[in-house]
N, C-alpha and C positions, 0 to 999 in steps of 0.2 A: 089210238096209238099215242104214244107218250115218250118219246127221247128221253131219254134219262144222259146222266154225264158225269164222270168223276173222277178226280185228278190222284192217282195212283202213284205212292213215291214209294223206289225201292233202291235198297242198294247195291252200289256197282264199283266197278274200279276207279274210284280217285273218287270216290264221293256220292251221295244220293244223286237218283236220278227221277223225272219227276213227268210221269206218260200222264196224258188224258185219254179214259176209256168211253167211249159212246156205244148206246142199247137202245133198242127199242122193250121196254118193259111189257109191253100187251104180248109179245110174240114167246112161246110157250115152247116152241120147238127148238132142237139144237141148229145154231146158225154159223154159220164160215166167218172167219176173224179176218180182217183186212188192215196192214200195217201200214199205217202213214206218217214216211219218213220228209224229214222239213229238207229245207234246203240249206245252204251254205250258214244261213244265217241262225239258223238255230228254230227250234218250235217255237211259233206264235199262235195267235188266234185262231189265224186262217185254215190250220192244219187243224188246231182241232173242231171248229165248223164244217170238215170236210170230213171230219170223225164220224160228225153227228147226221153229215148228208149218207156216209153211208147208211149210218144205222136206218134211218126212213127207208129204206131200201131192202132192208131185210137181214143186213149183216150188221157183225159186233166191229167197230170200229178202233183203233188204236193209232192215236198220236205219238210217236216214240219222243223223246228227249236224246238227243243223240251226244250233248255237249257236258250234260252236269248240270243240275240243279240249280238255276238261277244267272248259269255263265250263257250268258249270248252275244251278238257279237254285229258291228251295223257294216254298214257299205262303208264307212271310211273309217272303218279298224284296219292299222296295217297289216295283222292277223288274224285268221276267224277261232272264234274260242278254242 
């Protein structure tokens, strides 16, 4: 078994958007996609290491970007991106 991972940039309204897909490469069969949306703050890492825990699992895994391309946004922004 071998996670594979790869950061997917497409475009959307107001700009490219920028997912992380996660796979298990050994697995030959067609497998269920599981979409993992971030929280307030925008996609980090965490979201897509939980890409990747699916895919160990059996499913194809998808970190979305829900904000645009590079825009995120912390705890003491007085607006989230």
């Amino acid at each position: 078994m071998a996670i594979q991972r790869r950061t997917l940039v497409h475009e959307g309204p107001g700009g490219p958007f920028e997912g992380v897909v996660a796979w298990d490469d050994a697995a030959t069969a067609p497998r269920p996609g599981v979409l993992v949306l971030p929280n307030v703050l925008g996609q980090k890492e965490a979201d897509n290491v939980v890409a990747e825990r699916l895919a160990a699992l059996g499913y194809v895994g998808f970190a979305a970007d829900v904000f645009c391309q590079g825009k995120r946004t912390t705890r003491q922004s007085p607006a989230p991106a």
